[in-house]
KEKE-3310 file (N, C-alpha, C; in steps of 0.2 Angstrom, whole numbers, plus 5000, padded with zeros to 4 digits):
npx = (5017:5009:5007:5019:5019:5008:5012:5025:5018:5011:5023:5029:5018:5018:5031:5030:5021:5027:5036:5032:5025:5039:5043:5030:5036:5048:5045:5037:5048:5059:5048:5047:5061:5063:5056:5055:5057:5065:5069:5067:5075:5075:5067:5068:5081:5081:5073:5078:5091:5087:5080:5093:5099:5092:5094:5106:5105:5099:5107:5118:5111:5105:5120:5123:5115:5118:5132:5129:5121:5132:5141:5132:5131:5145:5147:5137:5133:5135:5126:5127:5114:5111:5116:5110:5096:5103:5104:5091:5086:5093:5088:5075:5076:5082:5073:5062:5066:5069:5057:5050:5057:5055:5042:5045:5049:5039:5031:5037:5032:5021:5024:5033:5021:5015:5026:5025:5014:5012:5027:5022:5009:5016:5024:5013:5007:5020:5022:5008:5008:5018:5014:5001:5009:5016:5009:5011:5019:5009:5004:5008:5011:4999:4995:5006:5001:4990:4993:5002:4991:4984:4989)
npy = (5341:5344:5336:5334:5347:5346:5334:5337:5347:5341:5335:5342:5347:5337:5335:5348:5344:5336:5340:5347:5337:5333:5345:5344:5334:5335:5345:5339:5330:5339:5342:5329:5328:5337:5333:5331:5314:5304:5286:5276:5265:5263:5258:5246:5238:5240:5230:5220:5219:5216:5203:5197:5198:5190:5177:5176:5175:5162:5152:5153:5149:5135:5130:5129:5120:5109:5107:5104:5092:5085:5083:5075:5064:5060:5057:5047:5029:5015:4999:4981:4974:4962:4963:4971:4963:4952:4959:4963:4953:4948:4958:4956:4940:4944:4951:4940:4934:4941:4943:4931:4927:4937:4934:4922:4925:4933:4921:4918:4915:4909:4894:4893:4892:4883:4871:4874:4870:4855:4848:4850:4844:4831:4830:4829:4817:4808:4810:4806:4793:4787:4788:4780:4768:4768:4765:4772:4782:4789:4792:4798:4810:4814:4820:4829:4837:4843:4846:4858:4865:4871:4881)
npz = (4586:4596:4605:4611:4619:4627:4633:4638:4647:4655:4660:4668:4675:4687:4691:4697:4706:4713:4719:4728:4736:4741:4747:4759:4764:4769:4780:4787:4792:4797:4808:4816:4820:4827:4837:4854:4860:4863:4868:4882:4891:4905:4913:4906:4908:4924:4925:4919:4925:4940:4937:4934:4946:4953:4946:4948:4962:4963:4956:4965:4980:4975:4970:4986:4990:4982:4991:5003:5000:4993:5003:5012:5005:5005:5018:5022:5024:5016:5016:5015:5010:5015:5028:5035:5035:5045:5054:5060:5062:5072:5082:5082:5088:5100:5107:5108:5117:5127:5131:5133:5143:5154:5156:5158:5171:5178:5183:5192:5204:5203:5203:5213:5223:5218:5220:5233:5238:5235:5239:5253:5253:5249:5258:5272:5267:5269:5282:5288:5283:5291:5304:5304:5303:5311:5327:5340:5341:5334:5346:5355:5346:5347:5358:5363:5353:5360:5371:5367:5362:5371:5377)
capx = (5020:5006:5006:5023:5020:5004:5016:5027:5015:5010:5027:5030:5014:5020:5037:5030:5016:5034:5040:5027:5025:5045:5042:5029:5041:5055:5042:5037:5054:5061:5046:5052:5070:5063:5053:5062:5056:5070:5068:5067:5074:5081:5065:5070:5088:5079:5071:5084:5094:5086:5080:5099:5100:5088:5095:5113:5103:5097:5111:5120:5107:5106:5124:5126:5111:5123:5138:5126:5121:5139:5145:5127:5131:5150:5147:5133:5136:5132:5126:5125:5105:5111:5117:5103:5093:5103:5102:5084:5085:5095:5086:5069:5078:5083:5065:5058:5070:5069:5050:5050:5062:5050:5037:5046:5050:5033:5028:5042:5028:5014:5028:5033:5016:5013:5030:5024:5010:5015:5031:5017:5005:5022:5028:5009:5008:5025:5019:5004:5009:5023:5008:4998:5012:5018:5001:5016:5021:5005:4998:5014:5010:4990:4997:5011:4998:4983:4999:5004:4985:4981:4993)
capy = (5345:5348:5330:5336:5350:5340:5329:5342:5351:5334:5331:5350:5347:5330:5338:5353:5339:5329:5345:5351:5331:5331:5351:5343:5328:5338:5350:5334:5327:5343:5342:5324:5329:5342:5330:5328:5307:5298:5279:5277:5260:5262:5253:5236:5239:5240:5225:5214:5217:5211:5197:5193:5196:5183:5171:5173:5170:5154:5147:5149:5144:5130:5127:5128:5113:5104:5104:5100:5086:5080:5082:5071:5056:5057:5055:5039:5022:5008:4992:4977:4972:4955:4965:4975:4958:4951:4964:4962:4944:4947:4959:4950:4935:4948:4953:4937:4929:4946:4943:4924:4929:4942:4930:4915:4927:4933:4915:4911:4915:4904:4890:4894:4891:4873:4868:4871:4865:4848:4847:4851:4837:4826:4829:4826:4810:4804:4809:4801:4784:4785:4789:4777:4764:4768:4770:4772:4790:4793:4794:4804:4816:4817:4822:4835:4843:4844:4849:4865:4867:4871:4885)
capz = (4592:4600:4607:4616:4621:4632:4638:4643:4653:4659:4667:4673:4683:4690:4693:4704:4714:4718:4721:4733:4741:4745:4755:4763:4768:4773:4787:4792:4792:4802:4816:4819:4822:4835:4843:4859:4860:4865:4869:4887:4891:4911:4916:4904:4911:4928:4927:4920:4930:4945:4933:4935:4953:4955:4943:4954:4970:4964:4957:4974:4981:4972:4972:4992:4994:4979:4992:5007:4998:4994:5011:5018:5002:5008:5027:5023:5025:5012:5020:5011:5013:5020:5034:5036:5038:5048:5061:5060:5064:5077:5084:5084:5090:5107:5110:5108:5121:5133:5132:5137:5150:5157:5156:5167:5180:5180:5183:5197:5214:5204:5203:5218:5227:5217:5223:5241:5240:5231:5245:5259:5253:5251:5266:5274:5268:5272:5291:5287:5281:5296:5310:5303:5302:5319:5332:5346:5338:5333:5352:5357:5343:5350:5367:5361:5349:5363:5378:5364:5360:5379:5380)
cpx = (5016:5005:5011:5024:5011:5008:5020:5025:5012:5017:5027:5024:5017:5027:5034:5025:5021:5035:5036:5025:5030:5048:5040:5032:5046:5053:5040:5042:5057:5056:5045:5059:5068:5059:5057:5060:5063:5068:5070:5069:5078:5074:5065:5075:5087:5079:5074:5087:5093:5084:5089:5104:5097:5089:5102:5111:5102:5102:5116:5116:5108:5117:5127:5120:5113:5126:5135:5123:5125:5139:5139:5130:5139:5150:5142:5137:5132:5132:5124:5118:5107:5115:5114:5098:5095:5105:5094:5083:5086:5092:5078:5069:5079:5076:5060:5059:5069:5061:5048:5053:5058:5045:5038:5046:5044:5029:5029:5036:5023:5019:5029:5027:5014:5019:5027:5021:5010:5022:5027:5014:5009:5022:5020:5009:5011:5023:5014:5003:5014:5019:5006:5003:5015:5010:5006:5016:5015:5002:5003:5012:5004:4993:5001:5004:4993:4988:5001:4996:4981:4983:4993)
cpy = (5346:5341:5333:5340:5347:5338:5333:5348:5345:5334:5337:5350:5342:5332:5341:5349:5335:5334:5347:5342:5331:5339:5349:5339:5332:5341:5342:5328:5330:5343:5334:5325:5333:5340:5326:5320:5305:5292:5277:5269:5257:5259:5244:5238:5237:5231:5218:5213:5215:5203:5194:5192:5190:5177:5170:5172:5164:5151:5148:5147:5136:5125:5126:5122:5110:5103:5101:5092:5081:5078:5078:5064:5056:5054:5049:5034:5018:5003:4988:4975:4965:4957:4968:4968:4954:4953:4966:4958:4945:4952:4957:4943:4938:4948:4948:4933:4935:4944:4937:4926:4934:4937:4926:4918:4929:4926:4913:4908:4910:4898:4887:4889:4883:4870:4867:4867:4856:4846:4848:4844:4830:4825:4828:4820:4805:4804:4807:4794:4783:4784:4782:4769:4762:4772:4772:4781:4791:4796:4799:4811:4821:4822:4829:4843:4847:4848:4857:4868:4872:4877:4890)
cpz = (4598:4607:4613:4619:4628:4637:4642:4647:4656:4666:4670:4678:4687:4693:4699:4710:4716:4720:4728:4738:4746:4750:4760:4766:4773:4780:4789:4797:4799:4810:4819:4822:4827:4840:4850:4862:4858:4869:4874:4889:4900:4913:4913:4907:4919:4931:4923:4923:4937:4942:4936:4941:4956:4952:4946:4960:4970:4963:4962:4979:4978:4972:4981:4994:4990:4985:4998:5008:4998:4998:5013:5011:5004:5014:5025:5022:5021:5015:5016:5015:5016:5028:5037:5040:5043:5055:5065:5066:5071:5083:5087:5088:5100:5111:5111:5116:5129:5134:5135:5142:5154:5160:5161:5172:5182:5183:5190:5203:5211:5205:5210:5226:5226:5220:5231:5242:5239:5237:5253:5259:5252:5257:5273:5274:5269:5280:5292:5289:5288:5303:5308:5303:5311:5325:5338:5346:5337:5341:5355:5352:5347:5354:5364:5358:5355:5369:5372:5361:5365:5379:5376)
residu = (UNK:UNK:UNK:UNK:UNK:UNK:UNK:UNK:UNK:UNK:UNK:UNK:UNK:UNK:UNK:UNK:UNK:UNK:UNK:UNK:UNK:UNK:UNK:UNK:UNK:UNK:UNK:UNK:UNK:UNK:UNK:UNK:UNK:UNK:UNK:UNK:UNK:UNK:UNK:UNK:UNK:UNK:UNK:UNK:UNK:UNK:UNK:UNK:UNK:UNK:UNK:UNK:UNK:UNK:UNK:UNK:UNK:UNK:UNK:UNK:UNK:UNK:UNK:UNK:UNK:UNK:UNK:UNK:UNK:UNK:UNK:UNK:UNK:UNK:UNK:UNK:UNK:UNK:UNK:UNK:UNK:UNK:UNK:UNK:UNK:UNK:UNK:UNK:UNK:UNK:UNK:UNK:UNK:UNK:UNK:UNK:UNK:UNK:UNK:UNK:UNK:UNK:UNK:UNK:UNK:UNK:UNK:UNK:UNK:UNK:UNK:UNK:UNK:UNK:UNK:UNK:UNK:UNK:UNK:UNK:UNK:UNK:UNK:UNK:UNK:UNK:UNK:UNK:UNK:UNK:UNK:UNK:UNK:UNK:UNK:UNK:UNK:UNK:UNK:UNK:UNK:UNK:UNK:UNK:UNK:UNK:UNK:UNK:UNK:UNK:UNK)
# end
């Protein structure tokens, strides 16, 4: 008996250390519940919410350079590349032809000057060969030139 009555002062202490653990639980328990900590969450709230004002600014943003885009690939024009080149061509083939053409007219007054000169030296030596062919005209000419030379 003496074993049991050990044991049963054994548990009777172990009893009253729970008992005295689950007091102090409780006081500590109750100055929790009086603690006036409440979970403050209006600065997350804050900043999600702009969070989602800036995620609705972009995507209309984003969707108003989508329809800008639309409205710029409906109004374009698709040209096939061999029409492309041949607007090229043809336009290389303008500028080349405008540029020659600049060019002769630039030329005309030196043209100009060889013709005279070449109809000039013609027409001397057809008056020439005709003087010299005729000494009759030629002394009539002497006289005229030296009669308009005097004056």
């Amino acid at each position: 008996m003496a074993k049991l009555d050990e044991i049963a002062e054994l548990l009777t202490e172990e009893i009253n250390g729970f008992e005295k653990n689950i007091g102090r639980l409780e006081k500590v328990h109750e100055e929790f519940k009086n603690l006036p900590l409440r979970p403050d969450t209006s600065e997350l709230n804050a900043l999600l919410n702009e969070y989602g004002n800036n995620q609705k600014t972009n995507i209309e943003e984003h969707q108003r350079l989508m329809q800008m885009i639309l409205v710029k690939v409906e109004k374009s024009i698709l040209l096939p590349s061999w029409a492309i080149k041949l607007s090229w061509g043809l336009l290389v083939c303008v500028v080349l032809v405008l540029g020659f053409s600049i060019y002769q007219v630039s030329r005309i007054s030196m043209k100009e000057e060889a013709a005279f000169g070449k109809g000039r030296d013609s027409a001397m030596g057809h008056f020439q060969t005709f003087l010299d062919e005729s000494p009759q005209a030629k002394e009539l000419y002497q006289k005229w030139r030296e009669g308009n030379g005097k004056k």
